[in-house]
C-alpha positions as CSV (number, residue, x, y, z in Angstrom):
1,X,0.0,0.0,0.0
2,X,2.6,2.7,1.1
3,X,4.5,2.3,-2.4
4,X,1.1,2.8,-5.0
5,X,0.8,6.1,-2.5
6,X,4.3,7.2,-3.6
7,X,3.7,6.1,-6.7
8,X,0.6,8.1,-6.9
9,X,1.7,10.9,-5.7
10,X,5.2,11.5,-7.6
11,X,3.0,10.6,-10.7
12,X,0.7,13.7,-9.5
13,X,4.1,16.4,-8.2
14,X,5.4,15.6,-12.1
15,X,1.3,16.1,-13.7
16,X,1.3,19.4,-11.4
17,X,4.9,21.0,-11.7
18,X,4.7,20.2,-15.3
19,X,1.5,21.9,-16.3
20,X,2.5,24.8,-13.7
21,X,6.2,25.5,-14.9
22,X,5.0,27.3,-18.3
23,X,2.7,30.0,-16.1
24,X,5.8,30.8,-13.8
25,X,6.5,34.2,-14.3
26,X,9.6,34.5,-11.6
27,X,12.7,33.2,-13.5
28,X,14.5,32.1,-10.0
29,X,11.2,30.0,-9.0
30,X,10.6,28.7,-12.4
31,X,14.6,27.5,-12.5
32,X,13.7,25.7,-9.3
33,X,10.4,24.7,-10.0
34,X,12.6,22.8,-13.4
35,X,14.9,21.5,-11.1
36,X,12.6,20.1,-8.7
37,X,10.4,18.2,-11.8
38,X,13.6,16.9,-13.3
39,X,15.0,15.3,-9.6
40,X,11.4,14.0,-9.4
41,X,11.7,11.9,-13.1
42,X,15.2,11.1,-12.7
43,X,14.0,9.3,-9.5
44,X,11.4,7.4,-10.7
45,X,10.1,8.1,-14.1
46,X,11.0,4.7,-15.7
47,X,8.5,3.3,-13.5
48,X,5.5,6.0,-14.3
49,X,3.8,5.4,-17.4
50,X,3.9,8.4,-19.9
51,X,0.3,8.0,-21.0
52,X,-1.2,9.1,-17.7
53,X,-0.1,12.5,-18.0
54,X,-2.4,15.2,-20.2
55,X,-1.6,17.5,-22.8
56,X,-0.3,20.2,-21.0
57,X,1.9,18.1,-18.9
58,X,3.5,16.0,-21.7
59,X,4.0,18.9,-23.3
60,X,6.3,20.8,-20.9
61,X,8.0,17.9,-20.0
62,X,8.8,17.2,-23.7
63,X,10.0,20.8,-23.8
64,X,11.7,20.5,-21.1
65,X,13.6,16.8,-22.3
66,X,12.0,14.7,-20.0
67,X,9.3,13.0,-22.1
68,X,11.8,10.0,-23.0
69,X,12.9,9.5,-19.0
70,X,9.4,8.3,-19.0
71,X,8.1,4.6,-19.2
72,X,5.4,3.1,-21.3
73,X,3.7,4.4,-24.2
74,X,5.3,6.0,-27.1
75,X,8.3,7.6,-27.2
């Protein structure tokens, strides 16, 4: 049980700092904001499947060259 939770909710701190990163208007917090999605995927996005995430999400993180860090789906 206490590993779906984590997996739940890094699956939802990548869906949210994703689609939130593109509105940042601060450069220092958006930088941080970056840094803090990419520790997140480099952690554990082999195990979260990319087709979860919506367009907005997938989006940024494609921009941001995270997309293929992701498992499942298509690359």
């Amino acid at each position: 049980m206490r590993e779906s939770r984590r997996h739940w909710l890094d699956e939802q701190a990548i869906e949210r700092l994703a689609q939130h990163i593109p509105f940042e208007t601060d450069p220092r917090t958006k930088a941080e904001l970056i840094e803090m999605l990419r520790g997140i995927v480099l952690r554990v996005g082999g195990e979260i499947d990319r087709d979860i995430f919506g367009f907005e999400a997938s989006q940024s993180l494609q921009r941001l060259g995270l997309w293929h860090r992701l498992g499942g789906g298509e690359a």
